[in-house]
N, C-alpha and C positions, 0 to 999 in steps of 0.2 A: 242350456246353461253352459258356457264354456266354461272349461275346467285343463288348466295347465297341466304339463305332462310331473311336475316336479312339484303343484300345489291341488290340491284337492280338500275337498269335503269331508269332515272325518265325521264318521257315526259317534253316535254316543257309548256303542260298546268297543269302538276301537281307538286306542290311545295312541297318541305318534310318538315317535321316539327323538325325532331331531324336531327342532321347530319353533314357532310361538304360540304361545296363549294371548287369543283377543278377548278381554272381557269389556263389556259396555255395562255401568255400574246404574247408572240414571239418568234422566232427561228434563233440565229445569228452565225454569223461566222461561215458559209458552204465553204472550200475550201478543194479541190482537186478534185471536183467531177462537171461535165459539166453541165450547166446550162442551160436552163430550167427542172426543173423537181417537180413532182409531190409528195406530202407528206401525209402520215397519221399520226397519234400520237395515239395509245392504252395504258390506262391505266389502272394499272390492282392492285391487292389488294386481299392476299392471294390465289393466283392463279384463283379468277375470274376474268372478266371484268366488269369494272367499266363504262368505256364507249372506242366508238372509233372515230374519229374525220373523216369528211367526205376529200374526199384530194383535197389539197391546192398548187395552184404554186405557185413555190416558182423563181424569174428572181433575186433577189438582193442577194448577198453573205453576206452583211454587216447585215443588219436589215429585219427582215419580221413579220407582226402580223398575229397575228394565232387568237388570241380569243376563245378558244375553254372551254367551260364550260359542266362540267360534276358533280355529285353528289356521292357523300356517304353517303346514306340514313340507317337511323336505324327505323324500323319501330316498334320498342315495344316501349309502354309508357314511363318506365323507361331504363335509363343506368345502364345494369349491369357490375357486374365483369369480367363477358367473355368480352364483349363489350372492358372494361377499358384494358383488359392485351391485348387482340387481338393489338389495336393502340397499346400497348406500346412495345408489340413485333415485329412485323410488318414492313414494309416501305411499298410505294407507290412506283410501278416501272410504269416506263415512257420508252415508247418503240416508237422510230421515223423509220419511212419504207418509202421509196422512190423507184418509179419506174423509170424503162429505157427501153431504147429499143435498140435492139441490131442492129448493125450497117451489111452491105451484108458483109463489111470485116470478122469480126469476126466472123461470122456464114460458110464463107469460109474456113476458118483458125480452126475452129474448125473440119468442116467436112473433110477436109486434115489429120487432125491428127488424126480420126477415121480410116481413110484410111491404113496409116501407121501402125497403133496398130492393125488390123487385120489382113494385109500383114505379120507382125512381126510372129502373133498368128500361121498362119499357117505354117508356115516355110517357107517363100519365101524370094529370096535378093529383087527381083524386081518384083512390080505388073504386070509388061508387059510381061514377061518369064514366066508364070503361062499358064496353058491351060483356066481356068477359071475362074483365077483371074482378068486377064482385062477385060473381061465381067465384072463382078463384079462389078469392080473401075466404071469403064465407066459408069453404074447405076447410083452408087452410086454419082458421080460427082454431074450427072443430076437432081439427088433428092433433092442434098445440093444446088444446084442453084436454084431449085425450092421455095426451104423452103428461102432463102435469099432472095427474092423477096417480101415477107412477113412480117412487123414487126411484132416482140415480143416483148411482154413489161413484163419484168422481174422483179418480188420483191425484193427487200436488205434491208438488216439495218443498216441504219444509225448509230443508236450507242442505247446507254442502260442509265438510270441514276435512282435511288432511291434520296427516298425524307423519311426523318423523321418526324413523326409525333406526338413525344413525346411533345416536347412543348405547342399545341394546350393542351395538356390534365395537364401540369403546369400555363396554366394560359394564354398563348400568345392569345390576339383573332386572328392573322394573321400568318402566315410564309408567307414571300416573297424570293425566291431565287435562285439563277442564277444557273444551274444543270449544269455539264458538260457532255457533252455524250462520252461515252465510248463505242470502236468498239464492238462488239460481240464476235470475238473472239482476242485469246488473243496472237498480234502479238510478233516477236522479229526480233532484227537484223534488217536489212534496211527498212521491213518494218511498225517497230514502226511509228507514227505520235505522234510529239511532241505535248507540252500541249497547246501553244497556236495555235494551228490550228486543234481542237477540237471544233465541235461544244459547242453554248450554247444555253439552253432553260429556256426560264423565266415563274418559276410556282407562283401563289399564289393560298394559302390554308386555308379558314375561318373559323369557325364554324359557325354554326344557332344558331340564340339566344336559349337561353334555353336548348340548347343540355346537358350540362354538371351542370345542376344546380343541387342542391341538393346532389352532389355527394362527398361525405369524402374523407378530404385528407387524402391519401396514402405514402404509400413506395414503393418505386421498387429495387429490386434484379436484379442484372446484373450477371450472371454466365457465363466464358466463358471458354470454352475446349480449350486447347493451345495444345499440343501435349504428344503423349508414344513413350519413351524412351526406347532403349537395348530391343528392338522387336523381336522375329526370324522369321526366312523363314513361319511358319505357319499364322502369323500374315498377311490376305491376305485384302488389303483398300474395294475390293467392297461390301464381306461378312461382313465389323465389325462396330457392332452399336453399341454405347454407349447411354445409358438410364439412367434418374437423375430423382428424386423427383423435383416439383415444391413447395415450400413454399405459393402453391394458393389451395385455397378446392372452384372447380370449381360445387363440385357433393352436392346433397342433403343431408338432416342428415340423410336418410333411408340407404345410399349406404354404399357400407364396404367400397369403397375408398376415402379416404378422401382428397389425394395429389394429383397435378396433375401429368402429366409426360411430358417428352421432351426426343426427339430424334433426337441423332447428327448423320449426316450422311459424306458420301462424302468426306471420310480423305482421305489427297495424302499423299504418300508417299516421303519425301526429304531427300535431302542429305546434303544442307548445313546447316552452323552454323547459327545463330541467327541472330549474326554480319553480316555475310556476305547477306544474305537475301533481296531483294528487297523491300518488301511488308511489310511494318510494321504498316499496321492498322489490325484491327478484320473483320471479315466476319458479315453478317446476315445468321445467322442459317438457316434460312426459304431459302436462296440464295446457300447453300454451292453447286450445282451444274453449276452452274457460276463459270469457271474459270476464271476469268478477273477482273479487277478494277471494273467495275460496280458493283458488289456484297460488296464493301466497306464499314464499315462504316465511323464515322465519332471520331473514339474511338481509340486511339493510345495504342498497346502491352506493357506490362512494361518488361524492360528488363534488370532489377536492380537486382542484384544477392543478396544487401544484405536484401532486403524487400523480400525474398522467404525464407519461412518457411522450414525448411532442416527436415522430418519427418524420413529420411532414416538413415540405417544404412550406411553413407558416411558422410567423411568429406570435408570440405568445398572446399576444394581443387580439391577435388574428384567427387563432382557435378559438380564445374563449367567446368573442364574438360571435363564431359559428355557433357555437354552442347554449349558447344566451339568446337567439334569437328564434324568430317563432315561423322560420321555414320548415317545409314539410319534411320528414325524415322515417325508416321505417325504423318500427322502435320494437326490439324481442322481449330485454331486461329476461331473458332465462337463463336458468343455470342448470348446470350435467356435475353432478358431482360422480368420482369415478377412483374406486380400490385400487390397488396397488401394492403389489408384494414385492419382495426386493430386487426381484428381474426384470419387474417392467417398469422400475426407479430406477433401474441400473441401467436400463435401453432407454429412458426418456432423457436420463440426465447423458448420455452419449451421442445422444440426435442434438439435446443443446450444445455440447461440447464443438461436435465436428461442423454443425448447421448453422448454430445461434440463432434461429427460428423456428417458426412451427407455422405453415401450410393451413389456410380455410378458404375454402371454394366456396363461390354463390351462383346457383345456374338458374339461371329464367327457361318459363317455356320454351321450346322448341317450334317456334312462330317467326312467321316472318315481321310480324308487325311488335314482336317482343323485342327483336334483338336490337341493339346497344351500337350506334354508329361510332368508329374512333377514330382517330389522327395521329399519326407520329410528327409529333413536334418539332423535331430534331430534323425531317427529312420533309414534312410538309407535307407527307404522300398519305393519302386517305385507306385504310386499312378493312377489313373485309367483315361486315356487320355482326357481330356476336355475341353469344347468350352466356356465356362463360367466362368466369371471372375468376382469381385468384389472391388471395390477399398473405403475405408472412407477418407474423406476429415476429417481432425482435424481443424474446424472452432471455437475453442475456444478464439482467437480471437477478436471474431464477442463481446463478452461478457466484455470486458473490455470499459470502460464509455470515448464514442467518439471514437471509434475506427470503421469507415467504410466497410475496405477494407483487404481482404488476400489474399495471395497467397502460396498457398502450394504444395507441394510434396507428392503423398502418393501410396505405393505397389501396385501392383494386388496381391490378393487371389485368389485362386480355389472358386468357388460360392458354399457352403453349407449352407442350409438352417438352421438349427438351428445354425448356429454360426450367420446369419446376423438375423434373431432371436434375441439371445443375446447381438448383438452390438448396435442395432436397435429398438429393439421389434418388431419386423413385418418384417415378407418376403416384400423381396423389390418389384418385380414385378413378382408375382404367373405368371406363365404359362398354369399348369395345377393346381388344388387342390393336395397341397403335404401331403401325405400317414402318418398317424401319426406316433411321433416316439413309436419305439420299444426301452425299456428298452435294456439298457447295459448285465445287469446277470438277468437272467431268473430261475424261482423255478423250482428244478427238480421233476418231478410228477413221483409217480411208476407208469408204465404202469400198464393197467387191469389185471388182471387174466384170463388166458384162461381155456375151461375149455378142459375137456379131450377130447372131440372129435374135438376139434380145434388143440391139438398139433400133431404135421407132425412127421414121421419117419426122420430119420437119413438120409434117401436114399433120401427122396423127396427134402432133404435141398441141397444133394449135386450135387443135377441134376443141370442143366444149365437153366436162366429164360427164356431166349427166344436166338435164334440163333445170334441176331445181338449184343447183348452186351457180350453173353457168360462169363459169370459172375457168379457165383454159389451163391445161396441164403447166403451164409459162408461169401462170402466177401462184400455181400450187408450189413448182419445184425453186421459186424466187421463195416462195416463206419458208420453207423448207429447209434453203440456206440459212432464212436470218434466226431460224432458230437454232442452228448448228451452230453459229457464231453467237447466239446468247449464250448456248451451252459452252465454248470456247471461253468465254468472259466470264460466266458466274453469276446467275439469278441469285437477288438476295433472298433469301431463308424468311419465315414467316417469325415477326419479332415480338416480344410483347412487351406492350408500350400501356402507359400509364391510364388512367379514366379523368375524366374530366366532364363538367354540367356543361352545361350551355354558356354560364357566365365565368367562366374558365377554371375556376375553383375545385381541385381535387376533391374526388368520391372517396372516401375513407371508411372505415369503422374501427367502433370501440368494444375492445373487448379485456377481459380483467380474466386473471389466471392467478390460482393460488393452490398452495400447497400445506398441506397440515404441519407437517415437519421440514424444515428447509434440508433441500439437496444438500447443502454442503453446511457441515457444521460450525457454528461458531466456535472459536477457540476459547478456550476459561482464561483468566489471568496467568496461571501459573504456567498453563501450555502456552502462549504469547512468551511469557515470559523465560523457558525452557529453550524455546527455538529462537528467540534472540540472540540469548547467551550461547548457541551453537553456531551462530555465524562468530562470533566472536574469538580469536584466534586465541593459543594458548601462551601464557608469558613466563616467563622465566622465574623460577620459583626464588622470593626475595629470599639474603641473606639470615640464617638464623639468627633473634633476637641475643642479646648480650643479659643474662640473667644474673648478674653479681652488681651490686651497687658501686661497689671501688672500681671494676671493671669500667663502667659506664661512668663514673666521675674523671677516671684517666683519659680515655676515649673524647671525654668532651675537652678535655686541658691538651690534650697534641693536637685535635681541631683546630683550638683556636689558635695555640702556636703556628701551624703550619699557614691557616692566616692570614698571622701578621708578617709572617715572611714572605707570603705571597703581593702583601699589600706593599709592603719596602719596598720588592723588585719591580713593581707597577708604577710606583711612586719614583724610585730611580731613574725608568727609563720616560717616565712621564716631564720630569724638570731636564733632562738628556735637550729636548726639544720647545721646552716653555720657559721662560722666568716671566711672571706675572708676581700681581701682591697677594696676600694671603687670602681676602676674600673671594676675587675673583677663583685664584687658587685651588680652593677647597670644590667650589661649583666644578670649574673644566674638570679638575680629578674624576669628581662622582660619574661625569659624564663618557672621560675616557673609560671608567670601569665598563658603563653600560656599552659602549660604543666595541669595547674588545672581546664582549661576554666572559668578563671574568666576573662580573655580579652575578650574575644566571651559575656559572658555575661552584662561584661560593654559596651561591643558596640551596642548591643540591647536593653541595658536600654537608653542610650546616643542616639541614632538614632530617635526616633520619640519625641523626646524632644525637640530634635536639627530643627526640622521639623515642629513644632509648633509655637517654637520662632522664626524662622526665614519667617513662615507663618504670625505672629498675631505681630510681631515685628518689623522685619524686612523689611517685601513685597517683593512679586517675581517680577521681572524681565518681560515686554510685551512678548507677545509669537513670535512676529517679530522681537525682537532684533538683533541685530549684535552681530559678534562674538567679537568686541572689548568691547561693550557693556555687553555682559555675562560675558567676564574676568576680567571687573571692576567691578560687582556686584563679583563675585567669591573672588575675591581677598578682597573687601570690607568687606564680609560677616565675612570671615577666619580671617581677623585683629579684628571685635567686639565680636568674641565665642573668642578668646582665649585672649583680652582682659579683659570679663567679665569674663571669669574663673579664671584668675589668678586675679582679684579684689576678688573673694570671697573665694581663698586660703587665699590669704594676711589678709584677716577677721580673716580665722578662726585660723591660724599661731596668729595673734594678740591674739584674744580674750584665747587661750590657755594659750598664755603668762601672759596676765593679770590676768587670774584666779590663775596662778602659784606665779605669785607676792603679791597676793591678801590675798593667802594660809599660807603663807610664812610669811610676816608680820602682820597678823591678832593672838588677842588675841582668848583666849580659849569661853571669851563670843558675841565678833566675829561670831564665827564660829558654833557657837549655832544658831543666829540669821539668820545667813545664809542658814544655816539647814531649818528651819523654812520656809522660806523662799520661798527655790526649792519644802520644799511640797507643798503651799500653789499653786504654777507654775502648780504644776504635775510631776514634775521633781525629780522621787524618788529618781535614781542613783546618781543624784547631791548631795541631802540632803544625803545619806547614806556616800558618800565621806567626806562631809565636817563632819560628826559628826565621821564616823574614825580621819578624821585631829584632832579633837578636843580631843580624846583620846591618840594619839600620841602625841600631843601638854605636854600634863601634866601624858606623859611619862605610863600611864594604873595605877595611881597611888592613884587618886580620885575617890570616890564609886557614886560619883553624875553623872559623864558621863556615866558609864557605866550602871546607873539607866536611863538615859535618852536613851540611845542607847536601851536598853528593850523595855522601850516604846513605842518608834518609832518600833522596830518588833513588836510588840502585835498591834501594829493598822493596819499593813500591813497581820496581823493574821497568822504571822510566831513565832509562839508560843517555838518551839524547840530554836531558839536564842535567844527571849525575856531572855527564861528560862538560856540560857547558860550564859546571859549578868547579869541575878540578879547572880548568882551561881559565878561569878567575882566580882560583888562590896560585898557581905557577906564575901567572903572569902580575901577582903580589911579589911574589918573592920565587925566583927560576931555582934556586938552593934548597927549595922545600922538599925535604926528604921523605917527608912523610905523603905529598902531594903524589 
């Protein structure tokens, strides 16, 4: 009984410390098969034995308890990585065997038909017409009735079932769960046995305390081989092994290898479609020699054409046809599920980073009548027959934030070593040590100098070297040359070129890779939202708000002043260049505002004005409002700005007027005083206006205005008008003493 170095048989006086408990609880729903009979149960785990179960009658078809408790024992300290991917690649197979015993009919009935099939063998119609075949029979009878006198008690199988064991290592402390057994082999046509008259067997599966403590959560990778497509006659299922990298580093830092590896075996060969297909779960790899259901798992195929990564040169159309169609194809559907701790999630997601692929080899026999004729396409030139093949998966993918699962399409290559070298960095799975490369163009060297007693007559060269090539030294040191001058020029390098069927149609496969946790994390909204706002540059901290109501009432009243002063001098120089009628008028105005950007800039002068007074003045509206609520404050708001606006046009419409009446009717010493006045304000322009009126008033005719208008410039320290305003009242009157 084989027994692993790391799992073993535990006595009933010895208890394991790290490990699981297998209990098998009962075994129900036993029909078609005659009752009373005897049962065993073997459990078994990576091809050892786990345990096997001493045998149990079973009289009831309904219900039977079995009880049967067996271990899975780990006997090192720690849970390592092997330990962790083993369970997670793994299942637990549950094998039920039941004895019988054969009945005198049936052993009658058998030895009959041995009768017959030798009768047949020797050419006879009838045993009795023989010289010495009724002898024979007549024996032979007597020994079958002998031996039926006899029972036999004969082994079967009941049926077959796997058990998962990945939840034990997410956290489950139990699985309890009802198996169904599956016959061994794998019936059709009448004699299928439908689902519910399948046995069941009820297992629970524990851990030991402390089994799994200390242990880091992980990742697991699910990689599963589905099938190659557009195959030829050389492509033979029991010679082709296909071989992948495992994103686990099982080996020490000393060893060159750092990946693991996985080997799919067992491809059958099918002919239907996808659709048409019975069987639409995955296999367990470690199972693919199990034809049957029991080899199941519990993982359903995806078979969504538009989530497959199309890497061919084929359009869409053009796959799913392949793929829909009922040529022959080697078909695995197994799957390697595979642990992962955060070093070998840190080396898988840096092989996608730098590679953006992932390497799987498929090698035939080593036959001459195996290997795989090719062509380079490109060159025409027919290529050197070979059993090795290379396919990269484009898992880029795998590198987008949240993104789990692919499924792709990708060629076979001819397997040359430096090109997967290059895609790769590293020979995928060295066989032997490969040979270094040899440069492409080679220096040519003179040969040596011979000397004189080394060179040969004429005659020696033309002799023949030996009888069986008969070749004369002439035409050995003629190729000799032309291979010098190959070597001068440059032998092309062994290339690898694409696969192709017969009917030109690239050889592909499909393979799907998935990941528990995606490599690269999705972002949450607020972290989206965090790193946006950090491209976003920093702005200039606005002015602080105006918190006094009179404040923000004044504020908006020198706005709108400032304006209508701005709109007069626009309007000024606007009729400067236009006289139209007032309709027209009013449109070209609006147009020149837009056309100078003075609208754009009275609207941003007007904008945070408006936004203060109606903050410090007004008051906003609760932030629960109703909407009828909002459009009586809306409507509100809109009746008091543009009430208050047109109160403080009507001001300045006024006050314009007054001054103009004021001007008007005022004497010359008036308008002195006035003068006076606006300096005393600050109000130069004022003052400077009224003390023109004042000169206009008494027509530029009196030397005393124009002596005061000097003045007034010489204190503003506008000396050149002072001067031009004395150089007026002299030239009034040259006597002016005071001039």
């Amino acid at each position: 009984m084989p027994i692993n170095q790391e799992i073993s048989l535990i006595e009933s006086n010895d208890t394991p410390t790290k490990g699981f408990y297998i209990v098998v609880r009962s075994l129900d729903n036993i029909v078609g098969i005659g009752l009373p009979i005897s049962i065993s149960i073997k459990i078994e785990f990576m091809n050892d034995l786990l345990g096997q179960s001493n045998e149990v009658n079973i009289e009831n078809a309904e219900s039977n308890k079995i009880d049967f408790v067996t271990y899975y024992n780990i006997k090192e300290d720690n849970v390592t990585l092997k330990h962790l991917d083993e369970i997670t690649a793994h299942p637990l197979i549950f094998t039920v065997m039941y004895k019988i015993r054969e009945t005198e009919k049936t052993v009658k009935s058998e030895s009959m038909s041995k009768q017959v099939s030798t009768a047949k063998q020797k050419g006879a119609t009838k045993p009795e017409s023989t010289i010495d075949g009724s002898k024979s029979t007549k024996r032979q009878s007597k020994k079958s009735k002998e031996r039926s006198i006899k029972d036999v008690a004969v082994t079967k199988t009941l049926g077959l079932a796997n058990l998962d064991l990945l939840p034990l290592i997410l956290g489950e402390p139990m699985i309890t769960e009802v198996l169904i057994l599956k016959d061994s082999e794998n019936k059709t046509g009448s004699r299928m046995i439908a689902w519910k008259n399948l046995p069941l067997l009820t297992v629970e599966v524990s851990s030991i305390e402390k089994t799994l403590d200390g242990v880091d959560p992980g990742n697991i990778a699910f990689i599963t081989l589905e099938s190659l497509y557009n195959i030829s006659s050389n492509f033979v299922t029991p010679g082709l092994e296909v071989l992948t990298a495992l994103p686990l580093s099982l080996c020490k830092d000393d060893s060159q290898e750092k990946l693991g590896i996985v080997q799919f075996k067992h491809g059958s060969k099918e002919s239907l479609s996808l659709l048409e297909s019975e069987e639409n779960m995955k296999c367990w790899f470690s199972l693919g020699h199990i034809q049957n259901r029991s080899a199941l798992t519990k993982y359903r195929l995806n078979n969504d054409y538009l989530e497959l990564k199309n890497t061919l040169d084929l359009k869409f159309c053009d796959l799913k046809d392949i793929l829909d169609s009922t040529k022959e194809r080697i078909q695995w559907n197994q799957l390697r599920r595979c642990w992962m701790d955060k070093q070998a999630q840190e080396e898988f997601y840096n092989k996608l980073v730098k590679y953006r692929c992932w390497p799987v080899e498929f090698k035939l026999e080593s036959k001459e009548n195996t290997k795989v004729k090719t062509k380079n396409r490109e060159s025409g030139i027919r290529n050197k027959p070979s059993n090795r093949f290379v396919a990269f998966l484009d898992l880029s993918n795998l590198l987008y934030p949240g993104v789990c699962r692919t499924r792709v399409t990708s060629q076979l290559f001819t397997y040359v070593v430096e090109d997967v070298i290059q895609k790769w960095g590293e020979e995928l799975f060295p066989i032997q040590p490969s040979p270094p490369v040899t440069p492409v163009l080679k220096k040519f060297e003179k040969p040596p100098t011979k000397s004189k007693s080394a060179v040969k007559s004429k005659a020696d060269n033309l002799k023949p070297k030996n009888k069986e090539s008969g070749k004369s030294k002439v035409e050995l040191n003629t190729k000799q040359k032309k291979s010098v001058l190959e070597e001068e020029v440059g032998l092309q390098p062994e290339v690898s070129v694409p696969l192709f069927d017969e009917e030109g149609k690239p050889v592909f496969v499909i393979i799907e890779v998935e990941v528990m946790h995606s490599l690269v994390k999705k972002k949450t909204k607020q972290e989206v939202l965090t790193s946006v706002l950090s491209l976003i540059p920093e702005r200039p901290e606005p002015e602080p708000q105006i918190v006094n109501a009179e404040a923000a009432q004044l504020s908006y009243e020198e706005c709108i002043e400032g304006l209508i002063k701005v709109l007069n001098e626009q309007y000024e120089n606007f009729h400067s260049f236009n006289d139209l009628d007032d309709d027209e008028d009013n449109k070209r105005f609006l147009m020149h505002l837009h056309n100078s950007g003075t609208y754009v800039k009275m609207s941003e002068t007007l904008l945070p004005v408006i936004k203060n007074y109606m903050y410090n003045k007004l008051g906003f509206p609760p932030k629960d409002a109703d909407t009828s609520v909002l459009q009586a404050y809306a409507s509100e708001a809109y009746i008091k700005l543009v009430s208050e606006m047109n109160r403080i046009v009507n001001l300045v419409i006024a006050e314009k007027e007054i001054i103009e009446t004021k001007m008007s009717s005022c004497t010359a010493p008036n308008l002195y005083y006035f003068a006076i006045e606006a300096i005393e304000q600050g109000n130069v322009e004022k003052a400077n206006e009224y003390l023109l009126k004042r000169i206009e008033h008494a027509k530029g005719l009196d030397p005393h205005h124009w002596l005061d208008y000097a003045i007034f410039h010489a204190v503003q320290y506008d000396f050149e008008r002072a001067e031009e305003s004395v150089y007026e009242a002299l030239t009034l009157n040259t006597r002016f003493k005071e001039g």
